[in-house]
TORMI-461887 format. One record per atom (N, C-alpha, C): atom name; x, y, z; residue number from 1. Coordinates in Angstrom, 1 decimal. Layout:
REM residues N
atome; X; Y; Z; num
CA; X; Y; Z; NUM $
...
//
This chain:
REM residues 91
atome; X; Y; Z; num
N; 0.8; -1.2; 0.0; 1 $
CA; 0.0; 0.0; 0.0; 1 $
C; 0.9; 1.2; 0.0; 1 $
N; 0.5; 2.4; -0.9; 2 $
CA; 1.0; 3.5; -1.0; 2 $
C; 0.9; 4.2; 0.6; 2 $
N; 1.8; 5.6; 0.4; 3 $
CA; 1.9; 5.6; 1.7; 3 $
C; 1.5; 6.8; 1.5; 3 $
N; 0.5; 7.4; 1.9; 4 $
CA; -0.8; 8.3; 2.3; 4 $
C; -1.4; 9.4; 3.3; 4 $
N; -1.3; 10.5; 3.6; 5 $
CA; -1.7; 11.3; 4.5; 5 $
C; -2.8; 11.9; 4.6; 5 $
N; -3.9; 11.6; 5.6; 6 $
CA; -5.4; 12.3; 5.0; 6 $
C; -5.5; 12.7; 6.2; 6 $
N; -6.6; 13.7; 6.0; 7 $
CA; -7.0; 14.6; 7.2; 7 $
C; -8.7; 13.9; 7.3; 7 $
N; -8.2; 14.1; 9.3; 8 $
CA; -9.6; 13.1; 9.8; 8 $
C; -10.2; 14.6; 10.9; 8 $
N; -11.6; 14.9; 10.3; 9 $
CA; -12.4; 15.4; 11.5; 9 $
C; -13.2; 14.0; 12.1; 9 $
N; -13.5; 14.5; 13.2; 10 $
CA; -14.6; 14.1; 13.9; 10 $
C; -15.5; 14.6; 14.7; 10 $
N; -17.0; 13.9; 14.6; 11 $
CA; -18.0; 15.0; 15.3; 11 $
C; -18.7; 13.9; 15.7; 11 $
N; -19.6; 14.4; 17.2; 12 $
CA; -20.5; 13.6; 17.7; 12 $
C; -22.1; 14.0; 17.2; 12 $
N; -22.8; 13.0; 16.7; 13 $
CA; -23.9; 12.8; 16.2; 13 $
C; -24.5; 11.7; 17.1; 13 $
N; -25.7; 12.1; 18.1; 14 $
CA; -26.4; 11.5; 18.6; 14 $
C; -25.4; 10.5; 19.9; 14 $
N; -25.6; 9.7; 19.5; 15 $
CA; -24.8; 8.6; 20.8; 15 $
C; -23.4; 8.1; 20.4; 15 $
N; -23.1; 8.1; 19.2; 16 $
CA; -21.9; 8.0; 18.4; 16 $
C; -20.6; 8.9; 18.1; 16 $
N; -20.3; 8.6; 17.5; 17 $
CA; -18.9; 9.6; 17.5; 17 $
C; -18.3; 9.2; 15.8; 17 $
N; -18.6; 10.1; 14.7; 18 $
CA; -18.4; 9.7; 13.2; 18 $
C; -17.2; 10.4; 13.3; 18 $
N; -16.0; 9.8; 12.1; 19 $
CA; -15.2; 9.9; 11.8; 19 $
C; -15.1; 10.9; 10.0; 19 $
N; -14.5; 11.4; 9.3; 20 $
CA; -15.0; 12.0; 7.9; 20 $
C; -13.2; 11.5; 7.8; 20 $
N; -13.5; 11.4; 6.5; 21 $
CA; -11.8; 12.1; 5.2; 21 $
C; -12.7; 12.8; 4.6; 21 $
N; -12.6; 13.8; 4.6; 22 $
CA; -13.2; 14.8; 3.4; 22 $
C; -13.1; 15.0; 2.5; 22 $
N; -11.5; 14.8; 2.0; 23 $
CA; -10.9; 14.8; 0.8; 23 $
C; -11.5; 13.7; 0.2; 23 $
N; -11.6; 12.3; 0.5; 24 $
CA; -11.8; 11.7; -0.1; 24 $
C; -13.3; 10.7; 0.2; 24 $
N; -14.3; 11.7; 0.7; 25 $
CA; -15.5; 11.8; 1.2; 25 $
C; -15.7; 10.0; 1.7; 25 $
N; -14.7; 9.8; 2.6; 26 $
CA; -15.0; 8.9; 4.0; 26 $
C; -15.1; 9.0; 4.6; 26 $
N; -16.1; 7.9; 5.9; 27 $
CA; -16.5; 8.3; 7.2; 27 $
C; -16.9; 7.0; 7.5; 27 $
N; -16.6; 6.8; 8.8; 28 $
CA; -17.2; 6.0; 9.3; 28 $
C; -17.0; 6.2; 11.2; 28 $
N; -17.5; 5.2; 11.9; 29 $
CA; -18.2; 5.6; 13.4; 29 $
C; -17.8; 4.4; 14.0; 29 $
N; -17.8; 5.4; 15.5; 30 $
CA; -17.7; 4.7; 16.7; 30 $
C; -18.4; 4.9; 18.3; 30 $
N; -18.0; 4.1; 19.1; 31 $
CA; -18.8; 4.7; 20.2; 31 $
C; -17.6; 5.9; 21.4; 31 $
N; -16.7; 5.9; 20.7; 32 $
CA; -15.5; 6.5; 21.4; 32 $
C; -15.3; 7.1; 20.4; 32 $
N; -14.3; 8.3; 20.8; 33 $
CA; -13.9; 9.1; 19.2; 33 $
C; -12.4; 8.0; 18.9; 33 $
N; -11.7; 7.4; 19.6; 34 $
CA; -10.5; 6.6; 19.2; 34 $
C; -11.4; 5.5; 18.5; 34 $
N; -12.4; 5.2; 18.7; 35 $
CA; -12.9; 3.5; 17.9; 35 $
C; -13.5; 4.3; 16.5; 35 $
N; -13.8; 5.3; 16.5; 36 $
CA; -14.3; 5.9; 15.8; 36 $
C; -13.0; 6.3; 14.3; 36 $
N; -12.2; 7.3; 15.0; 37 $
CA; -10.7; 7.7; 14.1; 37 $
C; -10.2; 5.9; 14.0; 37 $
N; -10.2; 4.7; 14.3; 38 $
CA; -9.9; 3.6; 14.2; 38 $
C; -10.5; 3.6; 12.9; 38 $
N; -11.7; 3.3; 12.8; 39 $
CA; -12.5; 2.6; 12.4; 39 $
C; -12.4; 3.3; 10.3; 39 $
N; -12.1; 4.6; 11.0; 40 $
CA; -11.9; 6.0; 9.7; 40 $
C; -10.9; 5.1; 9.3; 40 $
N; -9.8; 4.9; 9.8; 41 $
CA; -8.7; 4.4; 9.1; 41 $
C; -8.8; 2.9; 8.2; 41 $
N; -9.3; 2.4; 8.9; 42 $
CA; -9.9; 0.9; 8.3; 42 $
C; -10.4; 1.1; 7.3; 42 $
N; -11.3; 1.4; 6.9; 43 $
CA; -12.5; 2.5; 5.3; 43 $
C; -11.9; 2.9; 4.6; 43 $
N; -11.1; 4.0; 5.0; 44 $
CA; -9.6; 4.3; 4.1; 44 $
C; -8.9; 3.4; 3.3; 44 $
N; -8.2; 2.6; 4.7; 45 $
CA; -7.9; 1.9; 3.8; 45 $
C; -8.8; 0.9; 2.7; 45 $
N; -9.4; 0.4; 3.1; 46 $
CA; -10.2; -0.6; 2.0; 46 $
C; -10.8; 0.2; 0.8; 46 $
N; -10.9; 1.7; 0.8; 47 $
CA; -11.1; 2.2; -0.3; 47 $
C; -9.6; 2.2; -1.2; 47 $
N; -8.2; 2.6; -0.8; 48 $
CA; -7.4; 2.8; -1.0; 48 $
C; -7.1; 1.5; -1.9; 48 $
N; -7.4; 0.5; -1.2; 49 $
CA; -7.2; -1.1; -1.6; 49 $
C; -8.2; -1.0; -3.1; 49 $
N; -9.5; -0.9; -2.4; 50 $
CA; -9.9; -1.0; -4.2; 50 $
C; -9.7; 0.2; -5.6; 50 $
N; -9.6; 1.2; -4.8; 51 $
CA; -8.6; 2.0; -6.1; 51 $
C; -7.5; 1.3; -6.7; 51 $
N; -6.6; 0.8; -6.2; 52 $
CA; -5.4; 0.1; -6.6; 52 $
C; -5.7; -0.7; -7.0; 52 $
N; -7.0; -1.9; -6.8; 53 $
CA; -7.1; -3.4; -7.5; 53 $
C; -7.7; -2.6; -8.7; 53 $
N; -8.5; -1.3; -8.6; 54 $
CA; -9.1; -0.7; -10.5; 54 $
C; -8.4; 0.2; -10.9; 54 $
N; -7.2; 0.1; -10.6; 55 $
CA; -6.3; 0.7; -11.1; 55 $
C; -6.2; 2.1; -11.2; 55 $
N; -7.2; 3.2; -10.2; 56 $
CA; -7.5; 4.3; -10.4; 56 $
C; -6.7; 5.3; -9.3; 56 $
N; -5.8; 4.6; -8.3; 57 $
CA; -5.2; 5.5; -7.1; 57 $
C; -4.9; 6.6; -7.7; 57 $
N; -3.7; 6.9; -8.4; 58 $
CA; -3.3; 8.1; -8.6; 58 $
C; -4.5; 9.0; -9.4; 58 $
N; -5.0; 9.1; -10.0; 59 $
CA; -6.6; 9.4; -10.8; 59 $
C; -7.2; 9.9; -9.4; 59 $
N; -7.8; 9.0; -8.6; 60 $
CA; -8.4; 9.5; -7.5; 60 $
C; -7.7; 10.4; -6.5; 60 $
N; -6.7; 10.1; -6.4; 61 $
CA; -6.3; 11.5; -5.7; 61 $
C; -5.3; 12.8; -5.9; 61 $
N; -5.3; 12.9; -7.0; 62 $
CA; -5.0; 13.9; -7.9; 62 $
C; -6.4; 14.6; -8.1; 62 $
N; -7.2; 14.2; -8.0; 63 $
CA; -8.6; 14.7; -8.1; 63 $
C; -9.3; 15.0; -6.8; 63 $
N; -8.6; 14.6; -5.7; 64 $
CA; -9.2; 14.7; -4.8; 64 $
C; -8.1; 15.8; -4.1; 64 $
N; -7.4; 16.3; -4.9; 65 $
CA; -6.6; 17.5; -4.2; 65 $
C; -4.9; 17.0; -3.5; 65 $
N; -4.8; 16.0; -3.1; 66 $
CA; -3.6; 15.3; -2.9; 66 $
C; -2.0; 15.6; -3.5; 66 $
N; -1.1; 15.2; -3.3; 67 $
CA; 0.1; 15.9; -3.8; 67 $
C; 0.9; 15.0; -4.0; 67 $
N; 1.6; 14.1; -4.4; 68 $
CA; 2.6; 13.4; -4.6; 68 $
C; 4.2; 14.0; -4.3; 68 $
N; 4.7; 13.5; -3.2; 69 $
CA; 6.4; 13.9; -2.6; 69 $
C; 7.0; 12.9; -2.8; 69 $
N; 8.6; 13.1; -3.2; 70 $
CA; 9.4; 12.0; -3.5; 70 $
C; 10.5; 11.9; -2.1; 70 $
N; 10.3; 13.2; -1.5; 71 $
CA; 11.4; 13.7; -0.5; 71 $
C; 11.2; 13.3; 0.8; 71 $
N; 11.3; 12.6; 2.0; 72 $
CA; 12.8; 11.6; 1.5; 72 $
C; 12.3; 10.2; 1.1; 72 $
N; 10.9; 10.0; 1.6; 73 $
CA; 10.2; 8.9; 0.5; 73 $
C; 8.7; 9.2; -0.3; 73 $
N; 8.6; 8.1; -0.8; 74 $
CA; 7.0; 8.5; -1.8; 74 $
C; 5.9; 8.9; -0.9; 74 $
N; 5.3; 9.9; -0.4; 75 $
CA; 4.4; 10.1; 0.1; 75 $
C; 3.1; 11.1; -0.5; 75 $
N; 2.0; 10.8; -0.7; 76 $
CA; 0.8; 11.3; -1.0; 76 $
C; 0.2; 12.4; -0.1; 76 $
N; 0.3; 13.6; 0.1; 77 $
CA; -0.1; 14.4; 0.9; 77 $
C; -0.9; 15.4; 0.8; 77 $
N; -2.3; 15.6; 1.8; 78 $
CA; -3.5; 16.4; 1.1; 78 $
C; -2.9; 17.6; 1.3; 78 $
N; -4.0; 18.2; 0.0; 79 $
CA; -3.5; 20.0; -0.1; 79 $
C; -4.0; 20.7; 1.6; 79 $
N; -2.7; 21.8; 1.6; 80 $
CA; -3.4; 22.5; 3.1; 80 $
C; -3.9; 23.9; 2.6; 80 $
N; -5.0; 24.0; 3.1; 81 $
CA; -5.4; 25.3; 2.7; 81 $
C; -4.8; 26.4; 2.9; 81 $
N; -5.1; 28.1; 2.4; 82 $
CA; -4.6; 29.2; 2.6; 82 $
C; -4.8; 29.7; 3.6; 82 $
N; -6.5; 29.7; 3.1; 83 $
CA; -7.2; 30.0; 4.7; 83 $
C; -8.2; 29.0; 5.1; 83 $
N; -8.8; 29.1; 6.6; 84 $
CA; -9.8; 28.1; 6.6; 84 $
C; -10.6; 29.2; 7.9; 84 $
N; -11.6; 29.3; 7.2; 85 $
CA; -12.7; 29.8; 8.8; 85 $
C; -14.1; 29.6; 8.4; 85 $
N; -15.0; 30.3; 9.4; 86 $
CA; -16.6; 29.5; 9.4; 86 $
C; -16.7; 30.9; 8.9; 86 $
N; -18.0; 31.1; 7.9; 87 $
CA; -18.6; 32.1; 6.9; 87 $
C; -19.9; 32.4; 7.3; 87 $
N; -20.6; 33.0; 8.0; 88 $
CA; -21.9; 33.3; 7.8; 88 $
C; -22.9; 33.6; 6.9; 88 $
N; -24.0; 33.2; 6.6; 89 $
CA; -24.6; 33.7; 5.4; 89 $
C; -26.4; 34.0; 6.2; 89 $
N; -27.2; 34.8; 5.7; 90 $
CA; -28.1; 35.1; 6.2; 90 $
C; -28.5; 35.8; 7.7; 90 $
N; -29.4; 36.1; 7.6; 91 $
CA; -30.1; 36.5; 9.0; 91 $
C; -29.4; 36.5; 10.3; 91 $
//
């Protein structure tokens, strides 16, 4: 497996605790935020696994904003934003 760096939020929804990659619109849940960011990782991966068996990894994350480094080994790393804050709109 390629070697990969994604960015994990997490938020509690109801009794749970969901995990996201945003970049690459995964999520998945737990009852703890650690079983939770676990659980993110597992999904990831098995997504990452089937890009590779259809041959689409680099495709997919080139598209999904990602960056390919050679320095000091192969690593795939999400774009970091310029800026990042909450926007209000309305009333």
């Amino acid at each position: 497996m390629k070697n990969i760096v994604f960015n994990s939020r997490t938020f509690k929804e109801g009794d749970v605790y969901v995990s996201l990659c945003p970049e690459l619109n995964v999520s998945s849940f737990g009852d703890t935020i650690d079983e939770a960011k676990a659980s993110l990782k597992e999904a990831v991966e098995a997504f990452i696994e089937e890009c590779e068996i259809m041959g689409t990894l680099e495709e997919v994350l080139e598209e999904a904003g990602f960056d390919k480094r050679s320095e000091p080994s192969e690593v795939w790393m999400p774009r970091e934003p310029l800026v990042e804050e909450k926007v209000a709109i309305g009333g």
